[in-house]
C-alpha positions in Angstrom: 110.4 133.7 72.3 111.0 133.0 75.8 107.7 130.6 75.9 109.2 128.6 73.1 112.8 128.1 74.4 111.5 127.6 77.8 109.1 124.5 75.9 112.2 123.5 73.6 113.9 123.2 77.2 111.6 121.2 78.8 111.2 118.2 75.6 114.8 118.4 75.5 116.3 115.9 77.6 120.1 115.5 76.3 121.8 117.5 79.1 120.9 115.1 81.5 122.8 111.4 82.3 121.9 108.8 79.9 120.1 106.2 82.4 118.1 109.5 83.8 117.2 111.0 80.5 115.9 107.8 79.8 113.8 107.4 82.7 112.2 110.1 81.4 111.7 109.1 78.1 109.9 106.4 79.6 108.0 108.4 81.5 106.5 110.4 79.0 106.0 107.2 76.8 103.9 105.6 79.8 102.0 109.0 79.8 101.4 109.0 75.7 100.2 105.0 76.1 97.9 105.9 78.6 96.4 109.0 76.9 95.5 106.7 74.2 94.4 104.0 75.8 92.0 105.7 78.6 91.7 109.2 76.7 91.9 112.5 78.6 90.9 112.8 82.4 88.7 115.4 83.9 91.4 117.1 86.5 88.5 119.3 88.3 88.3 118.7 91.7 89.3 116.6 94.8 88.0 113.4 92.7 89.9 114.6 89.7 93.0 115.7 90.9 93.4 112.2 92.7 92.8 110.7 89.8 95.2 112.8 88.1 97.7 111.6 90.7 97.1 108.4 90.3 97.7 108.3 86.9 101.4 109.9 87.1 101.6 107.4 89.6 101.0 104.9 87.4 102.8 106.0 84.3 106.2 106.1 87.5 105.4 102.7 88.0 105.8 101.7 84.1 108.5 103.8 83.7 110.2 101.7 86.7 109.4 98.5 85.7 110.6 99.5 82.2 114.2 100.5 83.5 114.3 97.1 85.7 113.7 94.8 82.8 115.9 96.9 80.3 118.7 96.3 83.1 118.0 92.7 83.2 117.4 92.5 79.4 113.3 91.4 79.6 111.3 92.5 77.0 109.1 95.2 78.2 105.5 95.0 79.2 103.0 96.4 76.8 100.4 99.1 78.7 97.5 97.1 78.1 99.6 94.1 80.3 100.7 96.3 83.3 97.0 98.3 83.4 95.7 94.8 83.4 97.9 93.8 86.4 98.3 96.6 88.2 94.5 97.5 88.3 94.3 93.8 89.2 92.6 92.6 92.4 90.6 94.0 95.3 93.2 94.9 97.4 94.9 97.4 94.7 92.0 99.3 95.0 92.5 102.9 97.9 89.3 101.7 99.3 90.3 103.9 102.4 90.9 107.5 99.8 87.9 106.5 98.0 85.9 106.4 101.6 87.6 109.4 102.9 86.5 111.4 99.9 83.1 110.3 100.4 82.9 111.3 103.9 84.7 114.7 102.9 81.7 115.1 100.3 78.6 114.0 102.2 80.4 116.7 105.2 
């Protein structure tokens, strides 16, 4: 009993403000899109717990950009758009995490 009232609790978002409760509606719709979009990620180890960081870093970013154009009354960007642009360019790219690992590895 205690499992499922503590699961019910965590889904159920209608005790907090509106613009927060929100927020995190949109932060578990950036999570859903991306689960379909890229499937599941492998969370073992230093690679994949960075990746799995940089996913919920990600789906923050949506859920941002979602509450900045609902408050200025944009239409919202689709997943496939903001992956494109935010995966967009070399200099998006943690060149220096992705050496550090590497030199964590080879050591």
């Amino acid at each position: 009993e205690n499992a499922d009232s503590a699961a019910s609790s965590n889904n159920d978002v209608s005790n907090l403000p509106p613009e927060l409760s929100r927020r995190v509606m949109d932060f578990r719709l950036a999570q859903q899109k991306r689960f379909q979009k890229h499937g599941p990620t492998q969370k073992w180890g230093i690679y994949g717990l960075y990746l799995h960081l940089s996913n919920v870093r990600t789906d923050l970013e949506w859920a941002e950009d979602a509450a900045w154009r609902r408050q200025q009354g944009k239409p919202y960007l689709s997943w496939s758009d903001f992956d494109q642009v935010a995966r967009k360019g070399f200099s998006n790219k943690p060149w220096f995490t992705y050496a550090l690992m590497a030199i964590c590895t080879v050591m």
